[in-house]
NUSEDO-69648 format. One record per residue (C-alpha): residue number from 1; residue in one letter; x, y, z. Coordinates in pm, 1 decimal, padded with zeros to 6 digits, always signed. Each point is the difference from the previous one (the first is absolute). Example, Ala and Ser with C-alpha at 12.3 -4.5 7.8 and 13.67 -1.06 7.14 Angstrom:
2
> 1/a/+01230.0/-00450.0/+00780.0
> 2/s/+00137.0/+00344.0/-00066.0
***
This chain:
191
> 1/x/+00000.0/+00000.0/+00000.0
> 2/x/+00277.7/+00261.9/+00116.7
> 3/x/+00206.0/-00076.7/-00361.1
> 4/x/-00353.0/+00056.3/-00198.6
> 5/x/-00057.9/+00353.5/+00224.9
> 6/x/+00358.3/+00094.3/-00093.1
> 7/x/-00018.7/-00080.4/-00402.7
> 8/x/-00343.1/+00191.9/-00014.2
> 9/x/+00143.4/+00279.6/+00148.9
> 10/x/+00274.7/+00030.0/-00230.3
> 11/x/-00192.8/-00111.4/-00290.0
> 12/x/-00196.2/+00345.2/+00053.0
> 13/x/+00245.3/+00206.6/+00134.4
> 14/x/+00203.1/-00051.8/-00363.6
> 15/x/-00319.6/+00033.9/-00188.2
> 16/x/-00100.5/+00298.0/+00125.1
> 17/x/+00328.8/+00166.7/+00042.9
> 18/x/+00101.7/+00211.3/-00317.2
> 19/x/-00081.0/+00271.6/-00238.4
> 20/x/-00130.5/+00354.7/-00030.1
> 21/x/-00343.5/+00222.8/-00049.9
> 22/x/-00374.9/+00166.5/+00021.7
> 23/x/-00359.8/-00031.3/-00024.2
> 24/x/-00039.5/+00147.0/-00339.8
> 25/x/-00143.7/-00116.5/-00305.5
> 26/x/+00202.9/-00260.0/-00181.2
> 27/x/+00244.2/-00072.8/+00338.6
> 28/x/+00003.6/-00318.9/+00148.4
> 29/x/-00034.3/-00139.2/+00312.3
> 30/x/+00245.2/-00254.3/+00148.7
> 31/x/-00027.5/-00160.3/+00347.1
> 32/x/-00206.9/-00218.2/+00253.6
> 33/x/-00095.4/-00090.6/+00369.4
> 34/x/+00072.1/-00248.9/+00253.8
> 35/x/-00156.0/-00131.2/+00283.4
> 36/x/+00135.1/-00213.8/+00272.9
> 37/x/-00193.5/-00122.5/+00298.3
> 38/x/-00034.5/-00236.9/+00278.2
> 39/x/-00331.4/-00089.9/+00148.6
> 40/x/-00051.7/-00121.9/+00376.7
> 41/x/-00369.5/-00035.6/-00005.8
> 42/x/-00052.7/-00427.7/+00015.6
> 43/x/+00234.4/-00200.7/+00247.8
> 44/x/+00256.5/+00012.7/-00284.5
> 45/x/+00176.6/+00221.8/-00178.3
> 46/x/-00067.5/+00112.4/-00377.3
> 47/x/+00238.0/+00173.8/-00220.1
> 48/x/-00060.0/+00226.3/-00315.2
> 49/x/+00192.0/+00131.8/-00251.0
> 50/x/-00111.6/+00139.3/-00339.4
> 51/x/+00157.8/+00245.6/-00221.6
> 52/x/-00174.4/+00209.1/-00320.3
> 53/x/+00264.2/+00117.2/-00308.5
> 54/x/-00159.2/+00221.8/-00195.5
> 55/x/+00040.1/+00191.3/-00336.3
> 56/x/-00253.1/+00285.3/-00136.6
> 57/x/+00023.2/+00301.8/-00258.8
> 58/x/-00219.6/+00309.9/+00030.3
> 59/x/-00232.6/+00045.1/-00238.9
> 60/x/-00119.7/+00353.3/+00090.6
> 61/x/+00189.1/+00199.1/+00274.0
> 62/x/-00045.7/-00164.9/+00326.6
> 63/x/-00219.9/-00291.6/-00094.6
> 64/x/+00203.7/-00313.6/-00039.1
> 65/x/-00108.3/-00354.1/-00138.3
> 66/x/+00241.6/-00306.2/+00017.6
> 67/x/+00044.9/-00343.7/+00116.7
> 68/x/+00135.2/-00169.4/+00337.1
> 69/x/+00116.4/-00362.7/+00096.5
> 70/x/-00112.3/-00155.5/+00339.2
> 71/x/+00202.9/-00195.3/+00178.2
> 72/x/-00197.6/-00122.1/+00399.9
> 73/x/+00163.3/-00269.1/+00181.7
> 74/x/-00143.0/-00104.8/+00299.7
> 75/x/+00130.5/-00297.1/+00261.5
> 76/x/-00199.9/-00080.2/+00310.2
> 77/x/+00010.5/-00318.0/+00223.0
> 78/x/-00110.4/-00247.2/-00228.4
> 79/x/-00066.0/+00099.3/-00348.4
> 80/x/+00204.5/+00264.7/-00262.3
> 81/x/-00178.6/+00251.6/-00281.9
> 82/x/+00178.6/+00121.3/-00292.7
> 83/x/-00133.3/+00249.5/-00219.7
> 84/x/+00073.5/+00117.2/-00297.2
> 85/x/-00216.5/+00269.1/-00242.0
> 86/x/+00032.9/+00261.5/-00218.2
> 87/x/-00225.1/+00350.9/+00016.4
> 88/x/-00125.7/+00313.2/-00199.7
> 89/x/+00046.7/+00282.5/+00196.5
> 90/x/-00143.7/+00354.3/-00011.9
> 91/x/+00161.9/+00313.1/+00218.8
> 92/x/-00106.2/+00313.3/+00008.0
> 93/x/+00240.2/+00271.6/+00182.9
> 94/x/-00063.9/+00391.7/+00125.2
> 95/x/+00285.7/+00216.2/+00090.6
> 96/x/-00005.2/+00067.4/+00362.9
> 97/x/+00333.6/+00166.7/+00069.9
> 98/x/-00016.8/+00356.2/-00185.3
> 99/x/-00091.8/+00314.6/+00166.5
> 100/x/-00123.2/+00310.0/-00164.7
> 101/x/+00368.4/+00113.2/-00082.6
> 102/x/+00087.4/-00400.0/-00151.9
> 103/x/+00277.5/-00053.8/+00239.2
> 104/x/+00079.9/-00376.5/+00078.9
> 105/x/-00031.5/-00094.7/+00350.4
> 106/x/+00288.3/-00002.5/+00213.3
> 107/x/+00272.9/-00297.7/-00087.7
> 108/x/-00078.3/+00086.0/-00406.1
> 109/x/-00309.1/-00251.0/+00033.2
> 110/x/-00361.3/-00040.1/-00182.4
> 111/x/-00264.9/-00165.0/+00161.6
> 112/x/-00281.5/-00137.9/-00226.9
> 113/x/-00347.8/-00189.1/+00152.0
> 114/x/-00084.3/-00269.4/-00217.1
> 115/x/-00318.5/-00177.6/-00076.4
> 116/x/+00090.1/-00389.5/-00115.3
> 117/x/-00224.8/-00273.4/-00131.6
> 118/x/+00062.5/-00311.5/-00111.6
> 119/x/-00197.6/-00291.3/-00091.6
> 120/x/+00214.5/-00333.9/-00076.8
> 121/x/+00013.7/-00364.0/-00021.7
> 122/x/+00221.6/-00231.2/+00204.6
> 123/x/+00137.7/-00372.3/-00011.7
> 124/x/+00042.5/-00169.4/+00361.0
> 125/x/+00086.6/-00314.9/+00126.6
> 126/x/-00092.4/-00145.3/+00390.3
> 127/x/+00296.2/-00294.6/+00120.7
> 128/x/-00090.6/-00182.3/+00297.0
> 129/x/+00293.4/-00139.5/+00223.3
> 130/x/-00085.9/-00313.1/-00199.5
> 131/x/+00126.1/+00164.1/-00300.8
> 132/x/-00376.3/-00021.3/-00138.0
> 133/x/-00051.8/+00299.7/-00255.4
> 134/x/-00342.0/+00189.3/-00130.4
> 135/x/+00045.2/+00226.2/-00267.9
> 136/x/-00259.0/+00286.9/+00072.7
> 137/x/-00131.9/+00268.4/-00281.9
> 138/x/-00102.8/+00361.5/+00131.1
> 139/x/-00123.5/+00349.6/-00101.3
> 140/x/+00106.4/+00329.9/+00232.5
> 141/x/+00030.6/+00280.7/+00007.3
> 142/x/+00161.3/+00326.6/+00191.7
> 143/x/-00135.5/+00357.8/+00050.3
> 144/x/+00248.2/+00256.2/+00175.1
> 145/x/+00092.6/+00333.1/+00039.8
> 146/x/+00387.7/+00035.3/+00047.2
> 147/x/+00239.6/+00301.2/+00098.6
> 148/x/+00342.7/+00009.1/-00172.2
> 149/x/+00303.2/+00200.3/+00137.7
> 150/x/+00236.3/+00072.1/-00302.0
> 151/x/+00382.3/-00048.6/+00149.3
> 152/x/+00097.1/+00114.5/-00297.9
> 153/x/-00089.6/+00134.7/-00308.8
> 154/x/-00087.2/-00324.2/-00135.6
> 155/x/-00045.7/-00254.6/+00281.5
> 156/x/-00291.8/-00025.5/+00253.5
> 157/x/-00069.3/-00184.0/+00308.3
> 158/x/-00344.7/-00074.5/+00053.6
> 159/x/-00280.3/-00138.1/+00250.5
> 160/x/-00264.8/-00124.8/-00138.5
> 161/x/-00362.8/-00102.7/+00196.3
> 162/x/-00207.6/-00192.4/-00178.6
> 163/x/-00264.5/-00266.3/-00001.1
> 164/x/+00061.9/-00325.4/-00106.3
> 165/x/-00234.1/-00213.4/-00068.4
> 166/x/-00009.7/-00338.9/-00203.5
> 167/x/-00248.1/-00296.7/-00095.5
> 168/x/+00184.1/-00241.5/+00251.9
> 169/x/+00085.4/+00163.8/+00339.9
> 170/x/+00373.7/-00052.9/+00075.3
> 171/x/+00199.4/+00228.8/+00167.7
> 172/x/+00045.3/+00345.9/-00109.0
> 173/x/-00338.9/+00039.6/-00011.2
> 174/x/-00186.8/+00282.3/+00108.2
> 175/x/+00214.9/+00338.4/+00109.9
> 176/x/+00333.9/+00007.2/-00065.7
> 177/x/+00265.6/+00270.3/+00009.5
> 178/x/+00315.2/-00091.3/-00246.9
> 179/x/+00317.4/+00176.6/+00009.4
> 180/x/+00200.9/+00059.6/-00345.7
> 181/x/+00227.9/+00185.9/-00227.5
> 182/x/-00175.7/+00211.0/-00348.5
> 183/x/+00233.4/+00102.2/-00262.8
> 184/x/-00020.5/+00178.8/-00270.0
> 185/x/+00141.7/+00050.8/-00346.7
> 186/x/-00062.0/+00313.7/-00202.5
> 187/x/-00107.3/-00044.9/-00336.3
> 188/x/+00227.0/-00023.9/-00287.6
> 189/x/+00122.0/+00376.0/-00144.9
> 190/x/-00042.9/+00070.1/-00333.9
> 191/x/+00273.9/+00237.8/-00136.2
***
């Protein structure tokens, strides 16, 4: 369990670790979140991990449309879920940071609010300790609304609060705040 936590965490940090940009028309959007949990509730303890790569282009200033890969791994006592789907995604971001005289916040930061949805469609697989497996189907979906701190000119960190939901309830299910890094790339100049 502790060697799968570590590989998902670098898995995202290197995909969601490079570039430059803006929330115009025609830039793109580069990035993803990750969420990492333990849960106490039963008389045993459950893990979860799941991370979201993403990769959108604007098509008007400020409203972006792309696609994301899910990743949700989940261990408890006796059985195992792995997850695995791919997602439309919609975001739609207003300016917060500006004042009347357009001076950046202090620290050279933007911050943007976000609305996110995204509907999706998942592949998952339940192992008993037995090693039994059932292959499991599902439809979900996610509707958020997000804040993103620009670092830099062209790379955000984000929190994002959303609802989860999905056809089969497992895990992750319900409210959830994810934690992740935005960036993004300024469209091509033409000379």
């Amino acid at each position: 369990m502790n060697t799968f936590i570590l590989k998902s965490v670098i898995l995202f940090i290197l995909i969601s670790s490079t570039a430059f940009g803006q929330t115009e028309k025609g830039s793109k959007l580069l990035g993803g979140n990750f969420h990492l949990s333990m849960d106490n509730s039963f008389s045993y303890k459950t893990y979860i991990v799941s991370a979201s790569p993403n990769l959108g282009i604007f098509l008007t200033n400020n409203f972006a449309l792309g696609g994301a890969l899910n990743f949700k791994y989940i261990e408890g006592a006796d059985s195992r879920y792995i997850k695995i789907g791919i997602a439309p995604f919609f975001r739609y971001y207003f300016e917060l940071s500006k004042n009347k005289d357009q001076k950046k916040l202090p620290a050279g930061g933007k911050t943007w609010l976000f609305l996110h949805a995204q509907p999706g469609i998942s592949l998952s697989q339940f192992i008993d300790d037995s090693g039994e497996k059932s292959p499991i189907n599902s439809l979900g979906y996610t509707l958020g609304i997000g804040l993103t701190y620009l670092i830099t000119d062209n790379i955000g960190l984000e929190g994002i609060l959303s609802y989860n939901g999905e056809e089969i309830n497992i895990g992750l299910t319900g409210l959830v705040f994810n934690v992740g890094f935005q960036i993004y790339l300024p469209k091509g100049k033409k000379e």
